[in-house]
N, C-alpha and C positions, 0 to 999 in steps of 0.2 A: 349613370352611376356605376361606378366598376368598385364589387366587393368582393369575388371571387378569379384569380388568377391561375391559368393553367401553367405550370411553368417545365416545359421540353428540358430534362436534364442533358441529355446525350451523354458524352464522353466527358469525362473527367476536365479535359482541356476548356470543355467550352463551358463546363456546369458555372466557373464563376464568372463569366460575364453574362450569360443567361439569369442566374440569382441576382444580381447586381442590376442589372436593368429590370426587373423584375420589384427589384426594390425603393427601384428608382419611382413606380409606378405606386406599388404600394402604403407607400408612407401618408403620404396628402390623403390616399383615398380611404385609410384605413382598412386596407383590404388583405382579405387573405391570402396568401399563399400557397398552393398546393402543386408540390414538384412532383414529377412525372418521369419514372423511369422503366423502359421498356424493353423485355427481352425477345426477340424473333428466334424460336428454337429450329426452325423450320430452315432459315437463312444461315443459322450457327450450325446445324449438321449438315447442309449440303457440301460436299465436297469435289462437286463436279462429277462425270462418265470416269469411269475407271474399270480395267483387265480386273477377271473374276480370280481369284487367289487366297490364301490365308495369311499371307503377309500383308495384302494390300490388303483387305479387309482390317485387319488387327491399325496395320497404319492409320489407316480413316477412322477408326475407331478414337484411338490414341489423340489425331489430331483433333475430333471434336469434344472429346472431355480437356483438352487444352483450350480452347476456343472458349468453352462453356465457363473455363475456371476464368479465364482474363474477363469475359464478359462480368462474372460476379464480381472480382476484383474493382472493375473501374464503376459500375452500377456504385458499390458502397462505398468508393471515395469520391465518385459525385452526390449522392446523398449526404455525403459528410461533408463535405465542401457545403451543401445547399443550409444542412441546418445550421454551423456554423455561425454563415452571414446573414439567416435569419434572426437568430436569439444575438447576435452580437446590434442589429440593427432593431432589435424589438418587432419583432413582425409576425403576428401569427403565421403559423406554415405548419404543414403535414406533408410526410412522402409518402406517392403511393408506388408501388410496383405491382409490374402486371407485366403477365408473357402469350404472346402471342401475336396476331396482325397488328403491327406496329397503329396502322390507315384506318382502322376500324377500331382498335380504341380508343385512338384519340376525337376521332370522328363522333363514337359515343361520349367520352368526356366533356366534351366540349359544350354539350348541349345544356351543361349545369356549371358553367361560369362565363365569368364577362368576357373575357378575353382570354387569350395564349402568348407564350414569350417563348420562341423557341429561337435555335441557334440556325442560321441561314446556310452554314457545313455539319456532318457529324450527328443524326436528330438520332440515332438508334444502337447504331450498330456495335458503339464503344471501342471504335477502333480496332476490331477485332478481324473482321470482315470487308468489301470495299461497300459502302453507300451507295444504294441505289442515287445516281447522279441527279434525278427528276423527283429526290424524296419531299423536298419540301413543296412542288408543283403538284407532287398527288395529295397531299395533304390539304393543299388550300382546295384541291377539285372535290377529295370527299365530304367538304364544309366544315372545314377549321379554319374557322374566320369569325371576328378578325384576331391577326396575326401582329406581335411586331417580333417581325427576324430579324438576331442580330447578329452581328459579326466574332468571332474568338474571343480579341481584344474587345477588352472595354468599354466605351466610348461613349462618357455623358451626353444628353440629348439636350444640346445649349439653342443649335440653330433647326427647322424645318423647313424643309423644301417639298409644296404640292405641286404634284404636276397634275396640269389640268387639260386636257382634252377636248373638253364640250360632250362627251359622250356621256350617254347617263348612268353608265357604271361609272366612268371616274367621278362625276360629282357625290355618287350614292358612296364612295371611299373618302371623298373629305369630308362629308356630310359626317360618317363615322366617326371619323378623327375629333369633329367638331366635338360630334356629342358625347365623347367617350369624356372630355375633359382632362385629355394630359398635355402636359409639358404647358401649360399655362403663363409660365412667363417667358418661352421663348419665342425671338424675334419668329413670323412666319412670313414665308415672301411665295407666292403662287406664279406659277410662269407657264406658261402658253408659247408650244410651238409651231408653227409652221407656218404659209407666206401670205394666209388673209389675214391683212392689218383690220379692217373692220370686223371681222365675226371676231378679234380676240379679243378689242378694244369690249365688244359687249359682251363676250363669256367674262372675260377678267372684270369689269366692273357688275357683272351679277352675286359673281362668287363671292366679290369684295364686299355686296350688303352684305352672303348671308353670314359671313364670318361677323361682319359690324355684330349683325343685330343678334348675334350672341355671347359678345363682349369681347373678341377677337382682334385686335390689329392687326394688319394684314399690308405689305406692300407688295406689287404684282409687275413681272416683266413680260414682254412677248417676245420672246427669242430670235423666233421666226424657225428656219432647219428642221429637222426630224428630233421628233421626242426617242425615237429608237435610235436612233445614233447616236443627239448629242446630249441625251439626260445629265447620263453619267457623267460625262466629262463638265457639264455645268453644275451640276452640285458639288462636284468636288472644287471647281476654282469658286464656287462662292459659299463655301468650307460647309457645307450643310453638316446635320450630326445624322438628320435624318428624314427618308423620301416616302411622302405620302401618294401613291398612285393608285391609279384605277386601270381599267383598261378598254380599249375598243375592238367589236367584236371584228370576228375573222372567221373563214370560214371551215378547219381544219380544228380537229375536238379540243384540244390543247390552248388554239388562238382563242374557243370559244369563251373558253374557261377563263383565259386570264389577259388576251390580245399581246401583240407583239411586244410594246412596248416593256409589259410586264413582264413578259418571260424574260426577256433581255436582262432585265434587272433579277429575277431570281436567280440566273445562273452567274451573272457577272460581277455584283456588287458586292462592295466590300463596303457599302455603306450598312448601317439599318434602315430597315423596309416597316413604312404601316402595309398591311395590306387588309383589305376588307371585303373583295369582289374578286 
C-alpha cells in the first residue's frame, strides 16, 4: 500500500517531470505527496584552494551569495512548479525544505513513507554547482529505497521491463515492484540474460507464478548476452517506459550495494529506473 510519497524536487528543470510521475503514482493510490527540496550550504560556499588576498576573499565571498541567491531562486520555482500540478491534478502534497547533507536527510525521510521519486540527473544542487556524478548511487547505498528515478523529460509508464538475474536481490526488487502495486495495467515482460538455457527456462517460469499468483500478467524472454551490456539497448528496442532491476553481488563496496549491472544503469539510462536493493 503506498500512502506516503517522497518526491526529490531538484532543479527546476526536472521538478515537472519528477511531480508528474509522482502523480502518476499517486492518484489510484490516493496518496500523498510530499516534495522535497534541499539546500547543501556546505557544497554552495566551497569555492575550491585559492591565494590569500582581499580581493579574492571579497570574490569568493560575492560569488557564494550569488550561488546561495540562484539556489533560492530555482528551490521556489521548483516548489511552485510542484504545488501547481498538485492542486491542478487534486493531490494532496506539502513542500518540505531543509538545508544540509543532502544523503542523510533524505536517508532520514525516507524512513516515514512508501516510496521516493526522484530525478535520475540533477537531485540537489539546482544547477548552481556540478552534481556529485555518484549522487543518486549514494543515495540508494544510504537506504533510500525504493526508488523510481526518472529521467527530465517526461515519460508515462505504459510498458515495464524486469530484468531478472536469479540472484536474490534481483527477485527481492520485482518482488517490490509487485507489492508496491503500480502501473497495474501495463503490459510487463521479464527477461533473463545470459547463455544457461535451462536455469532461465526455470528462473523465468518461477518468477512467472509469482507475478500470476498476484494478479500480474507477465510474458518472459531469455535473451541470452550480458544483462550489463545489452539491458539497455533491449529495453529501448522493445520501447520499455520503464526498468525494474536488482542486482548481483560483487565484490568492490559499490558492486556490493547495487552490482554491475545496476550501476550501469544508474549512470547510463535515460530510461526510468525501479530500484529497490
Amino acid at each position: 500500500m503506498i500512502k506516503r510519497i517522497l518526491v526529490g524536487l531538484g532543479t527546476s528543470a526536472t521538478a515537472e517531470s519528477v511531480t508528474r510521475q509522482a502523480i502518476d503514482i499517486a492518484k489510484p493510490h490516493s496518496a500523498e505527496l510530499v516534495g522535497l527540496a534541499i539546500t547543501d550550504p556546505l557544497r554552495l560556499e566551497w569555492t575550491g584552494p585559492r591565494p590569500m588576498g582581499i580581493g579574492v576573499t571579497a570574490a569568493s565571498a560575492d560569488l557564494v551569495r550569488t550561488r546561495i541567491a540562484r539556489a533560492a531562486a530555482d528551490i521556489q520555482a521548483a516548489g511552485e512548479s510542484f504545488g501547481n500540478r498538485c492542486r491542478a491534478a487534486h493531490v494532496t502534497h506539502c513542500l518540505v525544505e531543509e538545508a544540509g547533507d543532502p544523503f542523510e536527510i533524505a536517508a532520514d525521510l525516507v524512513r516515514y513513507h512508501d516510496m521516493c521519486v526522484f530525478g535520475l540527473r540533477g537531485l540537489f544542487e539546482h544547477g548552481v554547482v556540478p552534481e556529485p556524478r555518484d549522487a543518486l548511487e549514494r543515495l540508494v547505498s544510504h537506504g533510500v529505497r525504493p526508488i523510481l528515478a526518472v529521467a527530465e523529460q517526461y515519460r508515462p509508464i505504459r510498458r515495464v521491463l524486469v530484468a531478472y538475474s536469479g540472484s536474490l536481490e534481483s527477485a527481492k526488487t520485482f518482488k517490490s515492484f509487485v507489492h508496491s502495486g503500480l502501473y497495474t495495467d501495463a503490459p510487463v515482460r521479464i527477461v533473463h540474460f545470459g547463455d544457461d538455457t535451462r536455469a532461465a527456462a526455470r528462473r523465468l517460469e518461477k518468477a512467472t507464478a509469482f507475478f500470476t499468483a498476484h494478479g500480474r500478467a507477465v510474458e518472459t524472454d531469455h535473451a541470452g548476452g550480458s544483462a550489463d551490456r545489452d539491458l539497455l539497448p533491449y529495453a529501448e528496442a522493445w520501447k520499455a517506459d520503464l526498468i525494474v532491476a536488482g542486482n548481483s553481488a560483487k565484490n568492490l563496496l559499490l558492486r556490493r550495494v547495487f552490482g554491475e549491472t545496476a550501476l550501469r544503469l544508474l549512470r547510463e539510462s535515460t530510461l526510468p529506473l525501479y530500484l529497490a536493493q
